[in-house]
Each structure stands twice: as C-alpha cells, then as structure tokens.
Steps between C-alpha positions, in 0.01 A plus 500: 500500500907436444627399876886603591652448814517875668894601422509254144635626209165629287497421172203568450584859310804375291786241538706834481297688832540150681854532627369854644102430607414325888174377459260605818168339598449332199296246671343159428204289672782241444807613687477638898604860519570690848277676685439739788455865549632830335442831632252707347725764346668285300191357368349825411830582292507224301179525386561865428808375285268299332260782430690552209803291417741537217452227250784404276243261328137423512367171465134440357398268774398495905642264717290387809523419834489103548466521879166598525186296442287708351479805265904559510597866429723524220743711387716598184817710584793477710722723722876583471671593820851588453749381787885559453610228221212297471114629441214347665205425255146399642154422357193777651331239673803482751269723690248264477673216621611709801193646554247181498769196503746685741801439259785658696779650221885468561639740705734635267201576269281695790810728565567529151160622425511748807769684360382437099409853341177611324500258149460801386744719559891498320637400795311158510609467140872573580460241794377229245839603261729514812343135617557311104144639340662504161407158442185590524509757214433425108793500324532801255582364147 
C-alpha cells in the first residue's frame, strides 16, 4: 500500500486535491506509526462513516495491510472527513490498524470525525465544499 506520513499532503487523488488532502493512517510495515488507545465511540463512528463513504473516484485495485503476517485484510476505498480548510482522507483498513495493530490516529482527526456528519447527508457534502472539496470534483468541460 502507498505510505504518507499522517498530516502529508496526499497526492494520491490528484496533484490538484494535494494542497487540500491530510493523509491519515496510511501506514507501512516500513515506517513506525503511534499507538495507544481510543475510546470506543469514536471507533464505532468511524467505521460507521466508512459504512458508506462518498467516493470522488474508484480505483480497480485493494491495497493490503503489510503489518500482519498472515492472510492481511484488504481493502479498496477511502474516507473523506472534512475539517475547516483542510480534509482528512484515510484508507478503510484504518480501522484495522487500530483495531489489531493499535494504530492510534492524530487527534485532530478523532475530533474531526466526532463531529463529521452522515457521508450521506448534504450537510457532509457542504462540509467537504466549505473545507476545499472542489479539487476533488471532475472538471465540467
């Protein structure tokens, strides 16, 4: 899988979505990454946010989790969490890593994804807008 420091510039999207997109728990077997606890209510809604993310592209392949010896879960689409100027962007198997390799996300991120609306709803779309999601749009033309 593509490793970036948590709070790099992803460009991983588009050059264009880079200046915008923090990269969160994209993590490598290569690279230490923090750990330690995060309270179960914040776990449970990120992985409801990740029930069904909005997708401004899909990719045809998986990406898999190099930290674990055997069978590695994979997974193949990514979560936008909108937060003031910048949005947060993070593969599914964050919940992985914090779940079996106790991967412990930025602070910024966790409160950001406390107060992050359904994916669903306008308002979460308005928050992407509001936080430089344009970038992340097609152009028309």
């Amino acid at each position: 899988m593509t490793h970036f420091d948590d709070f790099a510039q992803c460009d991983y999207f588009s050059e264009n979505s880079a200046q915008t997109l923090r990269a969160i728990g994209w993590l490598s077997n290569a690279k230490a990454f923090p750990t330690g606890p995060i309270d179960s209510k914040t776990f449970s809604k990120l992985k409801e946010l990740l029930n069904a993310p909005w997708q401004p592209v899909v990719f045809a392949g998986v990406h898999n989790c190099d930290l674990c010896q055997f069978d590695p879960p994979c997974g193949h689409v990514n979560l936008f969490v909108p937060n003031g100027s910048i949005i947060f962007v993070c593969p599914e198997l964050i919940v992985h890593y914090i779940a079996a390799h106790h991967y412990r996300p930025p602070h910024d991120f966790l409160s950001a994804v406390k107060d992050c609306p359904n994916t669903r709803t306008m308002q979460y779309k308005k928050r992407l807008l509001e936080s430089g999601g344009r970038t992340l749009l097609p152009k028309a033309g």
